[in-house]
ZABAFI-466760 format. One record per residue (C-alpha): residue in three letters; x, y, z. Coordinates in steps of 0.25 Angstrom, whole numbers. Example, Ala and Ser with C-alpha at 12.3 -4.5 7.8 and 13.67 -1.06 7.14 Angstrom:
2
<aa=Ala, X=49, Y=-18, Z=31>
<aa=Ser, X=55, Y=-4, Z=29>
***
This chain:
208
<aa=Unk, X=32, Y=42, Z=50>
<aa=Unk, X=28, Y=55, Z=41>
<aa=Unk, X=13, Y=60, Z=40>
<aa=Unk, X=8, Y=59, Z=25>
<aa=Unk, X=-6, Y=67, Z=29>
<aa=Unk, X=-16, Y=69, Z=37>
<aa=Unk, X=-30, Y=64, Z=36>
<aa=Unk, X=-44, Y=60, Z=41>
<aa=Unk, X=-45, Y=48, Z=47>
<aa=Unk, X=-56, Y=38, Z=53>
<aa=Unk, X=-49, Y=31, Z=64>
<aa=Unk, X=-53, Y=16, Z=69>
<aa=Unk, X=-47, Y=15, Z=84>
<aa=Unk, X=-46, Y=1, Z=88>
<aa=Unk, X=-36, Y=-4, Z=99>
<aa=Unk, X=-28, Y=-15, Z=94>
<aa=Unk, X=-31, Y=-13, Z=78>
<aa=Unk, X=-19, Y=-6, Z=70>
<aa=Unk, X=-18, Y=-6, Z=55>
<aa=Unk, X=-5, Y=-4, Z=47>
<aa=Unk, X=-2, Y=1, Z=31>
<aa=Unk, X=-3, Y=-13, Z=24>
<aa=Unk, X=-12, Y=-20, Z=32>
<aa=Unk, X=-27, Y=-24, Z=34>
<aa=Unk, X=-35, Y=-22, Z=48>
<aa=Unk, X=-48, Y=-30, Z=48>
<aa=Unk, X=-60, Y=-23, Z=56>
<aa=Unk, X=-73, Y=-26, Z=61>
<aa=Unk, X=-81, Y=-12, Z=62>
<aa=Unk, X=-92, Y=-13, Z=72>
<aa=Unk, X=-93, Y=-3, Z=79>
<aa=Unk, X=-103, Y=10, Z=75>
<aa=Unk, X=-93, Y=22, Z=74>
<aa=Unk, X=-82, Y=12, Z=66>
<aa=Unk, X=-93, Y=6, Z=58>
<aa=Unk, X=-95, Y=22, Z=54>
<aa=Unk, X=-80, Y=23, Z=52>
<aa=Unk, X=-80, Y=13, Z=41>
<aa=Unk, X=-92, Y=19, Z=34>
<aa=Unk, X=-86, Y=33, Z=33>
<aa=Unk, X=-72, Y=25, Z=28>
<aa=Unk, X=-78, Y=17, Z=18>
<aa=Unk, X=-84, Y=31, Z=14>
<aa=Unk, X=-73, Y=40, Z=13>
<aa=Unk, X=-59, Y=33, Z=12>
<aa=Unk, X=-60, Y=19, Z=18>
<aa=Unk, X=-49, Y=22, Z=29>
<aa=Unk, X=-50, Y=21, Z=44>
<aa=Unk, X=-38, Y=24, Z=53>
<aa=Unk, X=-34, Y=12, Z=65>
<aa=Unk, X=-32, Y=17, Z=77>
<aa=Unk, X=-28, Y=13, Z=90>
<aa=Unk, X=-35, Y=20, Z=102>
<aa=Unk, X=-25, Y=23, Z=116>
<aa=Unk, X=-32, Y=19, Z=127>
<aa=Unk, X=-44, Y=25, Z=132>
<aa=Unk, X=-44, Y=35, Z=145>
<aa=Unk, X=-55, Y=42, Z=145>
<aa=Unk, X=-69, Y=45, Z=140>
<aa=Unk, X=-70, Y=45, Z=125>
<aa=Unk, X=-61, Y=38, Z=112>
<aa=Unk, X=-48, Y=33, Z=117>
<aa=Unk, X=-35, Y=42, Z=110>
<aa=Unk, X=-30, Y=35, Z=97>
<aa=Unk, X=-14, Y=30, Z=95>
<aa=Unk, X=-8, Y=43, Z=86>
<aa=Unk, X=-5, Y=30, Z=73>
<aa=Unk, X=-14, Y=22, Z=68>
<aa=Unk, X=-16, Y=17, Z=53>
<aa=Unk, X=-27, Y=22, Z=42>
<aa=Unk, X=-34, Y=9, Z=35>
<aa=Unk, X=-41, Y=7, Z=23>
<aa=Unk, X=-55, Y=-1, Z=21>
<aa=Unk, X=-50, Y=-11, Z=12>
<aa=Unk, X=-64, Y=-19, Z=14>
<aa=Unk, X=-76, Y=-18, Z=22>
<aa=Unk, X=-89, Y=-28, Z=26>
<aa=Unk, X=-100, Y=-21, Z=30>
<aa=Unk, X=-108, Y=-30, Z=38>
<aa=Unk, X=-124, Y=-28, Z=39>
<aa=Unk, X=-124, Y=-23, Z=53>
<aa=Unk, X=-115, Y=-11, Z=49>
<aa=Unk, X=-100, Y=-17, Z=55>
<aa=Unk, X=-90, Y=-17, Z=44>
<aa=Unk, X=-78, Y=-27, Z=42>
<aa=Unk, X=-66, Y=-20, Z=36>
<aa=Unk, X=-51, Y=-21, Z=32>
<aa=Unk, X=-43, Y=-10, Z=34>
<aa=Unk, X=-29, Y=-7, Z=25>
<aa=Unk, X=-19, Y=-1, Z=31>
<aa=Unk, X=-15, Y=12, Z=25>
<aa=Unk, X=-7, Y=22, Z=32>
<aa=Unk, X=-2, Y=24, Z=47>
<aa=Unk, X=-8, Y=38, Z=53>
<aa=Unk, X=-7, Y=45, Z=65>
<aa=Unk, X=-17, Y=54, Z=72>
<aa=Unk, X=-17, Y=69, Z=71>
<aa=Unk, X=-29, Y=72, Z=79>
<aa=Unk, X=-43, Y=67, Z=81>
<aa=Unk, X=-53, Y=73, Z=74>
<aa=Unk, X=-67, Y=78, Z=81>
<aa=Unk, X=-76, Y=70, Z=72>
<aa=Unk, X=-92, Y=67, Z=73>
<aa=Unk, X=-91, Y=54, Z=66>
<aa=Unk, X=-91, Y=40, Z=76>
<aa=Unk, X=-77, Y=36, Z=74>
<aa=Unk, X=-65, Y=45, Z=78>
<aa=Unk, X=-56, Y=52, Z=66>
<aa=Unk, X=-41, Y=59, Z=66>
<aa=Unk, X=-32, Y=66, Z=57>
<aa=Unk, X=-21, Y=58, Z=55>
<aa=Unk, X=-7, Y=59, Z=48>
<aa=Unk, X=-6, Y=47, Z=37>
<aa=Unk, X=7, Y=41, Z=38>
<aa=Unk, X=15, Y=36, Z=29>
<aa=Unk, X=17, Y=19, Z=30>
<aa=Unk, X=31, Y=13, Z=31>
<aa=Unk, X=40, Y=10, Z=22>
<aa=Unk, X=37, Y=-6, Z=22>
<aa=Unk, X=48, Y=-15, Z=28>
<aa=Unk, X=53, Y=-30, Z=30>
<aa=Unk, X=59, Y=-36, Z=43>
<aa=Unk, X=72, Y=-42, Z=43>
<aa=Unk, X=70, Y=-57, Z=43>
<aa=Unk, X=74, Y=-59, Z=59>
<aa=Unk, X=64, Y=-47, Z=62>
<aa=Unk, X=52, Y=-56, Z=53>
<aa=Unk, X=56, Y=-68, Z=56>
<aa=Unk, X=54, Y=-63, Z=72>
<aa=Unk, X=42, Y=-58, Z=70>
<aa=Unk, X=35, Y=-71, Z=66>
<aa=Unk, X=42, Y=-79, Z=76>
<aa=Unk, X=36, Y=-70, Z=87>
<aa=Unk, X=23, Y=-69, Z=81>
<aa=Unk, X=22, Y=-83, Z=79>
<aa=Unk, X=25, Y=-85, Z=94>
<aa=Unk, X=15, Y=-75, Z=98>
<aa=Unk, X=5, Y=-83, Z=90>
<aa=Unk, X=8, Y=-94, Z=95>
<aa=Unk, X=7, Y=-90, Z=108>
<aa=Unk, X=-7, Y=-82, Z=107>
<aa=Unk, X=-12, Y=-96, Z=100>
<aa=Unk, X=-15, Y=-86, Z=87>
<aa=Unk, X=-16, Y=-96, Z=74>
<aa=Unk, X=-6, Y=-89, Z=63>
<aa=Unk, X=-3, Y=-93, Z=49>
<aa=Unk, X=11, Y=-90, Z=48>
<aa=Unk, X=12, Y=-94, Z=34>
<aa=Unk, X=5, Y=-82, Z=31>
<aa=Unk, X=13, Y=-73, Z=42>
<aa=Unk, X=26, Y=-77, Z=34>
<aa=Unk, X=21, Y=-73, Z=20>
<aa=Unk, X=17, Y=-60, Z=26>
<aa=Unk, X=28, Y=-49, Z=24>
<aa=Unk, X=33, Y=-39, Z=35>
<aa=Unk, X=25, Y=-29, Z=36>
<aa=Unk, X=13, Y=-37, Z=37>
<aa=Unk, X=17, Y=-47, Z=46>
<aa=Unk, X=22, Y=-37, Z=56>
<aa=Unk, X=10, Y=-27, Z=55>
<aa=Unk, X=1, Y=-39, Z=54>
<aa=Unk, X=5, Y=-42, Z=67>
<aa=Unk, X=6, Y=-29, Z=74>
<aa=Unk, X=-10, Y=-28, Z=67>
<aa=Unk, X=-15, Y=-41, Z=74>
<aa=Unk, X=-7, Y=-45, Z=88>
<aa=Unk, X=-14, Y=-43, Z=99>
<aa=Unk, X=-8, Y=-31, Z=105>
<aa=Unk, X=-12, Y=-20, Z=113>
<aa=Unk, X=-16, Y=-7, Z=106>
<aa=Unk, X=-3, Y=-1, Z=112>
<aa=Unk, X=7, Y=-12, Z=106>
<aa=Unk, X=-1, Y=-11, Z=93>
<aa=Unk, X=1, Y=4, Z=92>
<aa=Unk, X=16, Y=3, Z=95>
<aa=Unk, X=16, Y=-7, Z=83>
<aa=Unk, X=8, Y=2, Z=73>
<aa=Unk, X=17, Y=13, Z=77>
<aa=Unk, X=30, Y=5, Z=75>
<aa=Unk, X=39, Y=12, Z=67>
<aa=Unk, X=43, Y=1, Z=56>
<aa=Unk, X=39, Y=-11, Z=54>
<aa=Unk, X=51, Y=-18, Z=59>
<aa=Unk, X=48, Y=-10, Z=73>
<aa=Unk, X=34, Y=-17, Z=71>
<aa=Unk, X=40, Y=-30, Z=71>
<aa=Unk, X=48, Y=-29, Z=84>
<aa=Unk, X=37, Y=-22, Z=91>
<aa=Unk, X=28, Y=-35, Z=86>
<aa=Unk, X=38, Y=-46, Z=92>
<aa=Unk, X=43, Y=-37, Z=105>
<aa=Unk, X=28, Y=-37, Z=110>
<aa=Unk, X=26, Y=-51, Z=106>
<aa=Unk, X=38, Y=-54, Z=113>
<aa=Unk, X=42, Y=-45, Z=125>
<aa=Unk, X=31, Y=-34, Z=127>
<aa=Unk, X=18, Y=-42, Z=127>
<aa=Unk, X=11, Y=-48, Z=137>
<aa=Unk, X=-3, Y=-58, Z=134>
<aa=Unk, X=-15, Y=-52, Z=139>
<aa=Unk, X=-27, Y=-61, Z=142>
<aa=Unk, X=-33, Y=-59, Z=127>
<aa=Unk, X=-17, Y=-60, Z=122>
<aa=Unk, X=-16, Y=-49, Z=120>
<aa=Unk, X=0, Y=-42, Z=120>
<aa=Unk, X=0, Y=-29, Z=126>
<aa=Unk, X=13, Y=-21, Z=127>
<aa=Unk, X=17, Y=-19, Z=144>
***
């Protein structure tokens, strides 16, 4: 991928959240710092930047993943104790510069906006895998899906869908963010459902 720009941005990281161009990320915003995140958005340009943080070692905030995706505040609920429900719509993949020495709560970077894929389909074998291992996987985890729906979806939002909502580690879902098309995507998906996954107590897959 080819940088666009650089820009300011406000980032959100949360383990196990990743946004991608095209879709929506619901959020509940509790937390003090986050909840100031979402008023200076709503403010200035309504974008905040998912993230995913490494894992901590150390005193103070946990380094971030270098890719993450910037998101726009399509609709926001601001509840009378001063938490906000929110939709994010994704914009554009970005990657990290630096980290800026800021004052404010919530951490900011310089990031280079990058430019989002050409959009693609899957060959028929590739889709129609896909659904068969995910159905297997639900199935398994005991998750109620209507896969009416799941058909009507076309291929990039069944298979960013996915990577957006399976319980995977933050590891397994940066390696999916970071994949490089999204037939790539697509065989990461089904090669951790099939062969690199193991269930965690709480069902969760993480990649060994």
């Amino acid at each position: 991928m080819t940088t666009e720009t650089l820009t300011r941005l406000s980032v959100f990281p949360l383990p196990g959240a990743i946004l991608f161009p095209r879709l929506r990320l619901p959020l509940h915003i509790f937390e003090p710092r986050y909840r100031a995140m979402v008023s200076d958005a709503i403010a200035r340009d309504r974008r905040i930047a998912m993230i995913q943080p490494r894992a901590a070692e150390g005193a103070g905030p946990p380094a971030l993943f270098d890719i993450g995706c910037v998101g726009r505040i399509e609709h926001v609920e601001a509840l009378d104790d001063g938490r906000y429900n929110i939709i994010l719509d994704g914009q554009a993949y970005f990657r990290i510069v630096r980290e800026l020495d800021v004052t404010t709560p919530f951490r900011q970077v310089e990031a280079e906006i990058l430019p989002i894929p050409t959009v693609e389909d899957l060959d028929i074998a590739t889709r129609g895998a896909l659904e068969q291992e995910s159905r297997h996987f639900a199935e398994v985890q005991g998750y109620a899906v209507d896969w009416d729906s799941v058909a009507r979806l076309d291929d990039e939002a069944l298979v960013n869908g996915i990577a957006q909502i399976a319980p995977f580690d933050a590891a397994a879902k940066q390696a999916l963010l970071e994949a490089p098309s999204l037939s790539a995507r697509a065989e990461l998906i089904m090669q951790m459902l099939r062969f690199f996954g193991r269930h965690d107590g709480d069902g969760r897959v993480t990649l060994q």
